[in-house]
N, C-alpha and C positions, 0 to 999 in steps of 0.2 A: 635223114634226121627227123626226129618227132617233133611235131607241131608242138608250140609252148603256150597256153593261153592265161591270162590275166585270168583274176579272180570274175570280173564283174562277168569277162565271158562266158566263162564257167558255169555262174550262177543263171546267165541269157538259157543256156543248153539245155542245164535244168528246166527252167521254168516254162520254154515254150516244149519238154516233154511231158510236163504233168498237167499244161492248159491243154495239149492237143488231146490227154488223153479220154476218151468217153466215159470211161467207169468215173474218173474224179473230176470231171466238169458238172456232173448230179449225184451227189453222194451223200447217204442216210449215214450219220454216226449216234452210236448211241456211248454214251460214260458219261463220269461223274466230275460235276464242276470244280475248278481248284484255282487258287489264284485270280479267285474271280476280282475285277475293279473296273466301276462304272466312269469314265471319266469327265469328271463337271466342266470343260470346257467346249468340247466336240461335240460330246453326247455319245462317242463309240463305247462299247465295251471287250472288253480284253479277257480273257480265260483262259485255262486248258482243262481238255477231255483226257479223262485218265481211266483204265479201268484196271486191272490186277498186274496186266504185265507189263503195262507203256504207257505213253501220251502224247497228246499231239496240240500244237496254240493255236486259240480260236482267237477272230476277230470278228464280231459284229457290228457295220456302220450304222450309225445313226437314223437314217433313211429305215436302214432293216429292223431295228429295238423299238421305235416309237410305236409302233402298235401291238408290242408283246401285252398278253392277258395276264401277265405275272412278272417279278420279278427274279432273276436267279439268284442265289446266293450259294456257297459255298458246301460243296456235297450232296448237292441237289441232283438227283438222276436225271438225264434230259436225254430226247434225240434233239440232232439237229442237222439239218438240209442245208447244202452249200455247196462250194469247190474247192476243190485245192489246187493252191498256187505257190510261190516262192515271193517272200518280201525281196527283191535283189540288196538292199542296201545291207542287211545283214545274215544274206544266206540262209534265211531260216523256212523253211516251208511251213503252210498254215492252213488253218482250215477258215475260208471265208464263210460267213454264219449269214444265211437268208432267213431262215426262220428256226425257232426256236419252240417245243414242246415239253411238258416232264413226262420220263419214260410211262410207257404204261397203256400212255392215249394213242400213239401208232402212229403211220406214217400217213394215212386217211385223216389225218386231224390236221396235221401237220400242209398237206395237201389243199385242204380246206378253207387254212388259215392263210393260206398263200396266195390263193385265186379270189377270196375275199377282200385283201387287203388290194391286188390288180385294180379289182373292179369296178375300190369303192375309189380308189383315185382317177378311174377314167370318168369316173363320173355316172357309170350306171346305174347307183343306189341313191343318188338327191332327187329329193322329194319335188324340185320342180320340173322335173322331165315326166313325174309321173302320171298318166290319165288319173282324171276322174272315174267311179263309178257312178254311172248313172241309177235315180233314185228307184224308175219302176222299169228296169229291161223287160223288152217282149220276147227275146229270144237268147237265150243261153244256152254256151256248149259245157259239155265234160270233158274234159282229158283225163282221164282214168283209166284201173282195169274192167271189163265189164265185168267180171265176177267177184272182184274184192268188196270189203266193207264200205270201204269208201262212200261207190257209188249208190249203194243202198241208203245210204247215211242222207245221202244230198239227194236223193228223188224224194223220200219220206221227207225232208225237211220242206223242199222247195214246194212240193206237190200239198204239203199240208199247210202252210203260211199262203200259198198263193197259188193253186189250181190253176189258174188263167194261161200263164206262162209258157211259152215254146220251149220244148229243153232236146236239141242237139248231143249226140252221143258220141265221141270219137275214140273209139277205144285204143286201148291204147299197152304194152308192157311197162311195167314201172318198177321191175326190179331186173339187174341181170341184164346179159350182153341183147344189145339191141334195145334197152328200155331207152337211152337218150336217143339215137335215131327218132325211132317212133314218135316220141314226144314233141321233136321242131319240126317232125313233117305233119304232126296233125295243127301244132299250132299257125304254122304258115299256111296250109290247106284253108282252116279255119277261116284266116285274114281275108281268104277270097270269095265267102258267102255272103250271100247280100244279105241286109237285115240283121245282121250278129250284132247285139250288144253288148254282151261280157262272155271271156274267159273262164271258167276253173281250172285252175290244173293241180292234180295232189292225186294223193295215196293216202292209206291207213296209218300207224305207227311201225315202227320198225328200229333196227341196229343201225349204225350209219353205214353198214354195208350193203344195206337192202332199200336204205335211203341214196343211196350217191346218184343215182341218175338224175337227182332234181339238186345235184351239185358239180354237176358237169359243166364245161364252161358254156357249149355249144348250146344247151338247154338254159342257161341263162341270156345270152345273148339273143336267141329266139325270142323270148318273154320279153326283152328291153325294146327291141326289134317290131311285137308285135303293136300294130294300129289300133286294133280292139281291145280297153280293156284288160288285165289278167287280175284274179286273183287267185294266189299259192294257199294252197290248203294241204300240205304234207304233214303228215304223222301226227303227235300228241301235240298238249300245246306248249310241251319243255322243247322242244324238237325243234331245231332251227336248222335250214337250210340255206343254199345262193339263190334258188330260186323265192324264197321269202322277201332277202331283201333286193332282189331285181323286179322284183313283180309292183303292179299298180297297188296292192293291197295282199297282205297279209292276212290271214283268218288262221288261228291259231287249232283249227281242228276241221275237220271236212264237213263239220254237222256245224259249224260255228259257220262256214262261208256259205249254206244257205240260210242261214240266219242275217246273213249281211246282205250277199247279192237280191233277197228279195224283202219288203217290208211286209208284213202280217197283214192279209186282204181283208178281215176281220176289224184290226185295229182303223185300216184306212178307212173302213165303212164307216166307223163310230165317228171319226173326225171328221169328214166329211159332209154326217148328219148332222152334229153339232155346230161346222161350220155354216151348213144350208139353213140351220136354225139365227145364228148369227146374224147370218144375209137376210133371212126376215123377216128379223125384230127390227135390221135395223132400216129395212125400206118402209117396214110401217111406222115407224117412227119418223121418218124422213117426210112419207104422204101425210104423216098426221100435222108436223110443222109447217107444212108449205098451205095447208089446209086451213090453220088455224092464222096463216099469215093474212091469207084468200079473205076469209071470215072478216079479221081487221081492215084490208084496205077497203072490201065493200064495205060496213060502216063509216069509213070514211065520210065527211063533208065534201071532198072533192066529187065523189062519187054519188050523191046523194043532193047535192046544188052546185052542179059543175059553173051556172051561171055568176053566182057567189065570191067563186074561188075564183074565176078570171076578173071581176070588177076587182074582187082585194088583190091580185097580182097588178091590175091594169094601178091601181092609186100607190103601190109599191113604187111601180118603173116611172110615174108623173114624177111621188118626191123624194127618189133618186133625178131625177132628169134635173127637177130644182136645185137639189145642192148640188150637183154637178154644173149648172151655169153660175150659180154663186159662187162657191171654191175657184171656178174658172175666170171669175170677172174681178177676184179678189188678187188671184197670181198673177196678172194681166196687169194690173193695178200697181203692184207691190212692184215687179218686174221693169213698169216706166218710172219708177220712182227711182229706182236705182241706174236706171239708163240717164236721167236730167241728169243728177248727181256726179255720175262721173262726166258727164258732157262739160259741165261749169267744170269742173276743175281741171279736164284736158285744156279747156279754152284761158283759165286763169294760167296754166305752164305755159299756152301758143305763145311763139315771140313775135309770130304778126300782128297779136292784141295791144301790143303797143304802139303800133304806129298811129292806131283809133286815136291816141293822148296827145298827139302832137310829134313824135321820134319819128327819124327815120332810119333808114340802115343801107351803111355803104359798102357795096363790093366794088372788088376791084374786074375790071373788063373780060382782062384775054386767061386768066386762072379762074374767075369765081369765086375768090380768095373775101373773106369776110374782112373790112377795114376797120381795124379796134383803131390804131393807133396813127402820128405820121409818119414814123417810121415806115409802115404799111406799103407806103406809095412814094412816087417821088414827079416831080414835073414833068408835065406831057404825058401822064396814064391817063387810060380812059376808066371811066370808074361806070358804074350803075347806081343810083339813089333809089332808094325802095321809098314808099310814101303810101298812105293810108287806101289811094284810090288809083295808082298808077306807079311808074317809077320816072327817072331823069337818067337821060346819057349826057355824060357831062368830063367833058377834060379837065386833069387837073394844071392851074396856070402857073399856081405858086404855091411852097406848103410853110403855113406858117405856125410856129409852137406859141403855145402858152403866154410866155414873153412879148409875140409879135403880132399880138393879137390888134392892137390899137395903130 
């Protein structure tokens, strides 16, 4: 009996023959958009590729359309690079959309736009990983061809702005099989010369076919890679490459990056002169101040009747010393006046100032206990009599109120 399978396994069979399979795991299609709709809540977009005799549905995620340079619309010629796979939920196979081109530009653009977008999410084109170029290097290499324009371009530049300069040659192929090899073994070589200050690496202008080796991943990774340094000087200044934006510095033509890598030895002279000029106007100026200060303290009095100036200092510090014991004898003053003052009125609250009148004041013996009243006490306590000069121990015999006094 024949094996019976459900749909969804069906659609399993499917899908893992057309992921396994090589041709449609990286596959260029080229036709015309139809059905196209951008969808406002995802961000995917949805199409089909049609050309005269068929068609097939695209999907491109959101991740993949955010860095399209264009937008599709509907009968627009396009390639575009992706897989093909099987939705399983409704058996339909598809083509998944990585990148997105309009016919014409090729699969080298397409290629481009691909590795560019990698590289600039790994983070190899932000601008704070990038070296600095230094203002005056002493020693610069070429990565070039030695016989193209290029490097004519950058000796007459470098050599006519600034003579002085060490300039290193690493020749090198920059177009055709073997130009990106060549290029990450000179730039690594490079890193291991002492005394290297900056990089060039470029060519003349060219097609992007004769340009792609400074769009190769491994020659961009070298430049990000490299310790020294790089600036990218490839082709015209419309002509953009990966090594442009991997590189420390961009120069938009090979004659334009000896214009950057070194400053005009001419101009620096003038500046220089101008600054040396600077520096002394402004020390003569500086001596001329300090000269004229010179000039004033010798006419000074102090300098001219030293004896003078210490007798008026010495009758200064006398009367300060005077109002200093005056203020002093005045706070001293003011200070006991206010110490009597509260003395009498602590001594007017004392309740021992009363006894001086004639009172005396009765505690009780074994508590301590202050005797306001009879209540207080009762026969046979012992009491204490307080008294102006002494006190009494004194038992009480009998306690009489008010009433029994007589």
């Amino acid at each position: 009996m024949k094996p019976v399978f459900t749909v969804s396994e069906v659609n399993n069979i499917i899908k893992n023959l057309l992921d396994n399979n090589e041709i449609l795991r990286q596959v260029y299609v080229r036709g015309e958009i139809s059905n196209f709709k951008h969808h406002n809540m995802s961000g995917h977009m949805y199409f089909t590729l049609k050309d005269e005799m068929s068609q097939i549905r695209c999907v491109m995620f959101k991740n993949s359309n955010r860095l399209l340079s264009f937008m599709p619309e509907n009968g627009m010629k396009v390639i575009a690079f992706g897989f093909i796979s099987v939705f399983n939920r409704d058996g339909q196979y598809q083509l998944y959309v990585e990148a997105l081109e309009p016919d014409g530009i090729g699969a080298l653009h397409i290629a481009f736009e691909r590795l560019k977008m990698r590289l600039e999410q790994e983070g190899l084109f932000a601008q704070e990983r990038k070296l600095p170029i230094p203002f005056l290097p002493k020693k610069i290499a070429l990565v070039t061809s030695p016989t193209g324009a290029a490097i004519r371009d950058l000796l007459t530049v470098i050599r006519r702005r600034f003579p002085n300069v060490d300039i290193v040659i690493a020749p090198v192929l920059v177009q055709g099989e073997g130009a990106a090899d060549d290029i990450c073994s000179a730039i690594s070589q490079l890193n291991s010369l002492q005394g290297l200050d900056v990089i060039i690496v470029g060519r003349g202008g060219g097609s992007i076919e004769e340009l792609w080796a400074f769009n190769e991943e491994r020659v961009a990774r070298a430049i990000a890679e490299s310790k020294v340094p790089v600036i990218s000087a490839v082709g015209h200044e419309t002509d953009y490459t990966i090594a442009d934006f991997v590189a420390d510095k961009r120069a938009p033509t090979p004659s334009a990056a000896g214009e950057i890598v070194v400053p005009e030895k001419r101009t620096l002279k003038n500046e220089l002169r101008h600054i040396s000029l600077r520096l002394g106007n402004g020390f003569y100026n500086y001596i001329g101040e300090k000269r004229q200060k010179l000039e004033y303290l010798k006419s000074a009095q102090v300098y001219k009747k030293p004896r003078t100036y210490v007798i008026n200092c010495r009758l200064v510090v006398d009367e300060l010393f005077r109002r200093l014991i005056k203020e002093t004898n005045y706070y001293i003053t003011k200070q006991k006046s206010v110490l009597n003052h509260n003395i009498s009125r602590l001594d007017a609250l004392n309740p021992l100032s009363i006894l001086k009148r004639g009172y005396s004041i009765c505690i009780k013996g074994d508590t301590n206990q202050l005797v306001k009243e009879i209540a207080d006490v009762k026969k046979g306590d012992h009491v204490r009599v307080l008294l102006s000069d002494g006190s009494l121990i004194c038992d009480v015999k009998e306690c009489l109120g008010k009433g029994d006094a007589n």
